[in-house]
C-alpha positions in Angstrom: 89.5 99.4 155.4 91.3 98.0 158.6 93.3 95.6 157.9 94.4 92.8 160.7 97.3 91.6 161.9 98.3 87.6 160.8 99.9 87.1 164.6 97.5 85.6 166.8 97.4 85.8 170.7 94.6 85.3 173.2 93.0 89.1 172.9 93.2 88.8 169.1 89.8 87.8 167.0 89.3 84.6 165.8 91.7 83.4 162.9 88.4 83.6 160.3 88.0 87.1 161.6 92.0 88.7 161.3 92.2 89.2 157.5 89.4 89.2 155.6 88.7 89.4 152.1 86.4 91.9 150.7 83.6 91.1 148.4 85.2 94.0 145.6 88.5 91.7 145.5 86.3 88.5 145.0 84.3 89.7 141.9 87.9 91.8 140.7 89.7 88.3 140.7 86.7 86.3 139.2 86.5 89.2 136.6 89.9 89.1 135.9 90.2 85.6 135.5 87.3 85.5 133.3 88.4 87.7 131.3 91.8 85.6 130.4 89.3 82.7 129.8 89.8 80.8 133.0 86.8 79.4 135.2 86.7 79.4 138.5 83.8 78.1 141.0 83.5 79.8 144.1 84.0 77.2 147.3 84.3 77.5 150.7 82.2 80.5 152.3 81.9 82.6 149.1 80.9 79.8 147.5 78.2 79.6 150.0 77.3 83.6 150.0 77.2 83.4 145.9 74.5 80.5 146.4 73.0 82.9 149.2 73.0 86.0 146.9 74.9 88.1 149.0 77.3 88.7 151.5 76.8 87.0 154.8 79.9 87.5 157.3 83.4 88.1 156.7 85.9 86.0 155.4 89.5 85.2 155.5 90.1 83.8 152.1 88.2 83.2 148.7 88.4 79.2 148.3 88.7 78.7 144.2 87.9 75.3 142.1 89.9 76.1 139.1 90.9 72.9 136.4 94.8 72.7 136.4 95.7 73.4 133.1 94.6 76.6 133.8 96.7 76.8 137.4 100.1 78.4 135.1 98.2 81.7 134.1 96.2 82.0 137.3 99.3 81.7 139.2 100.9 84.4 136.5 97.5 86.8 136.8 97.5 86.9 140.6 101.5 87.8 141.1 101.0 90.7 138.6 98.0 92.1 141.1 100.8 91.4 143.7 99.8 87.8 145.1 102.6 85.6 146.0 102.6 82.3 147.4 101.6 81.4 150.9 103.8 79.0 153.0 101.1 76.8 154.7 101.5 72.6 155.6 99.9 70.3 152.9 100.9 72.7 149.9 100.9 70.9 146.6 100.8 71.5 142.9 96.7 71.3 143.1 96.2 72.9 146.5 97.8 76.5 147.3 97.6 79.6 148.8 98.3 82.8 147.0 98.5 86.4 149.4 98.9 89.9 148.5 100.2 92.8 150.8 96.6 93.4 152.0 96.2 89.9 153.3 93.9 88.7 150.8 94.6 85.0 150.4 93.4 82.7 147.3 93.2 79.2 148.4 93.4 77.6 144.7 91.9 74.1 144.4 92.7 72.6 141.4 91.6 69.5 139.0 91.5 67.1 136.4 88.8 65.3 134.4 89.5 62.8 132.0 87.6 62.5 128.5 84.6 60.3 130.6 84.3 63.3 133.2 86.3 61.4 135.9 88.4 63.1 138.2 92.0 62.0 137.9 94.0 64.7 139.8 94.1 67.1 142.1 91.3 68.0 144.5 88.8 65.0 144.2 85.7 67.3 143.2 83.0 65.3 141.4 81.8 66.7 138.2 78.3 67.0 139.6 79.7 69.8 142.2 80.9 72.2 139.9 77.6 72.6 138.7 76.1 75.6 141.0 75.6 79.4 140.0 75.2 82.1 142.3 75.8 85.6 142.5 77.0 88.6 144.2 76.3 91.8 143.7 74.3 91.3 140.6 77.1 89.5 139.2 76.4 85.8 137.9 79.2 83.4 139.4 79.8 79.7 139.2 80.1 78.3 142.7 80.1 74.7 144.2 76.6 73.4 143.9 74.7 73.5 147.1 74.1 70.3 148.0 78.1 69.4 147.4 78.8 72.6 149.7 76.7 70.7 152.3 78.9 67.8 151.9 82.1 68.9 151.9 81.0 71.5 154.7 80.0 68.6 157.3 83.4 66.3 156.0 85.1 67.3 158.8 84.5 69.3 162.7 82.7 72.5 162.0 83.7 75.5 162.9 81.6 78.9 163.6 81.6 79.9 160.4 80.7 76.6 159.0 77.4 76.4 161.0 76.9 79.8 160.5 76.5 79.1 156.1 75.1 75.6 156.5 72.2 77.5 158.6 71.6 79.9 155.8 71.5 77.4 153.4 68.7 76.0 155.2 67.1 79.0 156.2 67.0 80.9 153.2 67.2 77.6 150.5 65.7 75.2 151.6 68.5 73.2 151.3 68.5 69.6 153.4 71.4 69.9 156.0 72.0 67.8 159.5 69.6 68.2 162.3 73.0 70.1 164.6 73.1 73.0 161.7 69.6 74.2 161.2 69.1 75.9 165.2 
């Protein structure tokens, strides 16, 4: 495994490229997590790859929905494999990053609903986009529901990557996305 430096200069790949996260640690975190009774759905490009079925490119964090009670215990599971936080602007209670020595980063996204199924806190996710499954090496995950992934996905400037899974959502599910994403 090569593992990439965090400094970037001109010669250096792209900042999605230098540290990527392998698809062993993604289904050894969601494991370990499910295992202490916490769910998690899958977001960002993972979340995308689960709804895929497999692996697509690489990736330089696994993007987590998690609800915030649960936020403690993740937080305590994650610095015993080693993760500690990650100094980035726009850190909050319900939005962090979590990094090991490897460079594996967890950016944690967390929530509230209230008794009705409104979101109250945190990461404004409707209840109707935690509702997708996917899966990764055989392994059955929850992940962002497609047609929320497209959302979110086109909320602000794509990048690369972001074109990249909004094509294969097209291409391979038939999933509805903007004209500019399907060439």
């Amino acid at each position: 495994m090569q593992i990439f430096s965090h400094s970037r200069s001109a010669k250096m790949l792209p900042w999605w490229q230098t540290c990527l996260v392998e698809q062993t640690e993604v289904l050894a975190l969601y494991e370990l997590l499910a295992d202490h009774g916490i769910e998690v759905w899958l977001d960002g490009g993972w979340g995308i790859d689960a709804l895929i079925g497999e692996q697509t490119r690489g990736h330089s964090d696994l993007d987590i929905a998690v609800r915030h009670g649960d936020v403690a215990e993740l937080r305590q599971l994650l610095m015993a494999r080693g993760y500690k936080p990650v100094e980035r602007e726009g850190t909050q209670e319900w939005i962090f990053v979590l990094g090991d020595e490897h460079g594996h980063q967890v950016d944690v996204h967390s929530f509230i609903f209230d008794e009705h199924g409104t979101n109250i806190y945190g990461v404004q996710y409707p209840a109707e986009a935690l509702t997708g499954t996917g899966s990764l090496s055989g392994l059955a995950l929850r992940c962002i529901a497609a047609d929320w992934a497209v959302r979110f996905h086109t909320a602000y400037t794509p990048r690369a990557v972001d074109r990249h899974d909004l094509k294969l959502l097209y291409e391979r599910l038939n999933i509805d996305v903007p004209d500019q994403y399907k060439a």
